[in-house]
N, C-alpha and C positions, 0 to 999 in steps of 0.2 A: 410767069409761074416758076421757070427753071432759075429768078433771080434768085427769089425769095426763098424758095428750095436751098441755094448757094448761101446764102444769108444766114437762114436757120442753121445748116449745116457748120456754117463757120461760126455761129454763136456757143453753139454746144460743144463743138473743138472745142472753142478756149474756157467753156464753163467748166469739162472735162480735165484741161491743165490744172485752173486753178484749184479745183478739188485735189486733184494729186500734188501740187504744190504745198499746200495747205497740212495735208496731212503727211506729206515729207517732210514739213519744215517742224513740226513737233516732233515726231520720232527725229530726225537728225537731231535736235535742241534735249530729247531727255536721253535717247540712246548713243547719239553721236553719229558721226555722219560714217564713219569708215563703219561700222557694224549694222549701219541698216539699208538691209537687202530693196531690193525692189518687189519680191514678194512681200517682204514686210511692210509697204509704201501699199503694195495691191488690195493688200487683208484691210490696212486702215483706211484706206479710201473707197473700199468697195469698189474695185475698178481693176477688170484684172491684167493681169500683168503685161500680156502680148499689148493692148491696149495701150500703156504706160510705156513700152519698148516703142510701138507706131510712132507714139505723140512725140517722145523725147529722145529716145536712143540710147541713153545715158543717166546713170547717176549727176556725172557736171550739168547738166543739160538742165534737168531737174532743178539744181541749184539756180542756175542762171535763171531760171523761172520765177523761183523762189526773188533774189537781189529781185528781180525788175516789178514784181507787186510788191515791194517793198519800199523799195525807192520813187513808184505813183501813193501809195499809200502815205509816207514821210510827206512828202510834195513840197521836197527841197527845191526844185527848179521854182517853181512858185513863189516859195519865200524868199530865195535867193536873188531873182531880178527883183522882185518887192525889194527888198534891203539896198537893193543898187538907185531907186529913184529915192533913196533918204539924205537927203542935202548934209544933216550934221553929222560928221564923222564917229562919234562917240557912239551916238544912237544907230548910226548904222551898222561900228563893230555889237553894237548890240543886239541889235537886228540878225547879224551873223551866226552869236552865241546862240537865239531862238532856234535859228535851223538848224543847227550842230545840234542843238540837244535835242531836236526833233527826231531826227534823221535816230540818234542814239536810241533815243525813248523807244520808237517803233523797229528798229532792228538790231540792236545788240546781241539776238543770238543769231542771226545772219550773219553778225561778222565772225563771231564765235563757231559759226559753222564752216565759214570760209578759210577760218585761219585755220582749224583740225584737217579740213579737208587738202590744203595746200601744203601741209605736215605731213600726209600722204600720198599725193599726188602731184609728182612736178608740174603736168597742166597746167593742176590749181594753182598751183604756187605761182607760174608765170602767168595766167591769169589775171590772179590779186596782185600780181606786182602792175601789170595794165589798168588795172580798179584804181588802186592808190595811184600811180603816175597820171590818171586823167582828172582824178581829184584835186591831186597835184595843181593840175595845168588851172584848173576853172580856180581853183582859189588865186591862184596869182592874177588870172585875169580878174577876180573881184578887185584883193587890192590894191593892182594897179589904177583901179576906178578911186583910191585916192590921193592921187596923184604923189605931193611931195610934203603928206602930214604923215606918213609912217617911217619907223624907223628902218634902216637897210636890212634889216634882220625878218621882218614883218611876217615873211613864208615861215622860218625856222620857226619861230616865237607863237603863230597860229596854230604849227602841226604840233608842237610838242604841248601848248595849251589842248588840244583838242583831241590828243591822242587817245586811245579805247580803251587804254589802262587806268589812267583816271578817272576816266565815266566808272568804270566797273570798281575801282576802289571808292568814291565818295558814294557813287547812286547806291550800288550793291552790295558793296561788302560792310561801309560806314553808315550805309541805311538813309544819306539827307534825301526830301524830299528832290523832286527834278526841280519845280521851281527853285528850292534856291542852288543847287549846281549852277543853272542856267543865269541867276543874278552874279554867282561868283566868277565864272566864265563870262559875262558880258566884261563885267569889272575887271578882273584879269586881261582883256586882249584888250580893252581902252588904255590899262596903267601901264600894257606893256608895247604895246604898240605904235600908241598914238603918241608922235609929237608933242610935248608942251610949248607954245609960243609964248 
């Protein structure tokens, strides 16, 4: 009995976060993350505030909540080993572009939230500089998975293809649908990456 007590109880915790998540992550996305309160986080989640202090402690806290149903949401890990069992090099920097624009599609104002917030907050800032450095790392580890078909350049040439300012110029601001960012993005990191033999 005292399991399944423990159970429920630990179910509605995290049903509890991601409500306050949720409705953080839209006030942060139209008011901005440095002007809203956690009383304002309490009022739109219906959740009041002491509650919201228990669960997280924090505004960062909050946020970090927010990145980590984001990134199960995206389910970059998932497509990202998927792309590593793809024998043809091409199809698998393609494969690549898929998750990149996944990841984009489903959080762009996440990073949009991370980057105002790290503009406010050195934390944040060293934080996102930890986000980006272990993204860093897992992309070199992908394409080292092709061994000696990229060019030496391959990290540079990925992060500056992939960077957030181009998703938000072509998706957002240029209006292309994501499917084709994502064909020009596959296409771009095979013409610029991949070896020609």
């Amino acid at each position: 009995m005292a399991v399944k007590e423990e159970s429920h109880r630990a179910r509605q915790a995290q049903e509890t976060k991601a409500q306050v998540a949720r409705a953080a992550r839209e006030l942060f996305a139209e008011q901005g993350y440095v002007v809203t309160t956690v009383t304002a986080i309490s009022e739109a989640a219906r959740i009041p505030a002491q509650t919201i202090y228990s669960a997280f402690g924090n505004k960062p806290a909050i946020l970090r909540e927010i990145a980590g149903m984001w990134i199960a949401e995206a389910d970059t890990r998932r497509l990202s080993n998927e792309a590593l069992k793809i024998e043809d090099p091409a199809e698998r920097l393609r494969s690549a572009a898929h998750w990149q624009t996944r990841q984009f599609e489903t959080g762009i104002d996440v990073i949009r939230i991370y980057q105002e917030a790290a503009r406010a907050d050195a934390r944040m800032a060293a934080e996102m500089q930890r986000v980006w450095a272990a993204r860093e790392h897992e992309l070199e580890l992908f394409l080292q998975s092709f061994g000696d078909q990229l060019t030496d350049r391959a990290l540079d040439l990925f992060l500056a293809c992939t960077a957030t300012e181009i998703y938000q110029l072509l998706v957002l601001d240029r209006l292309w649908p994501v499917e084709d960012y994502e064909a020009w993005l596959g296409d771009t990191l095979v013409a610029q990456l991949l070896l020609t033999r």
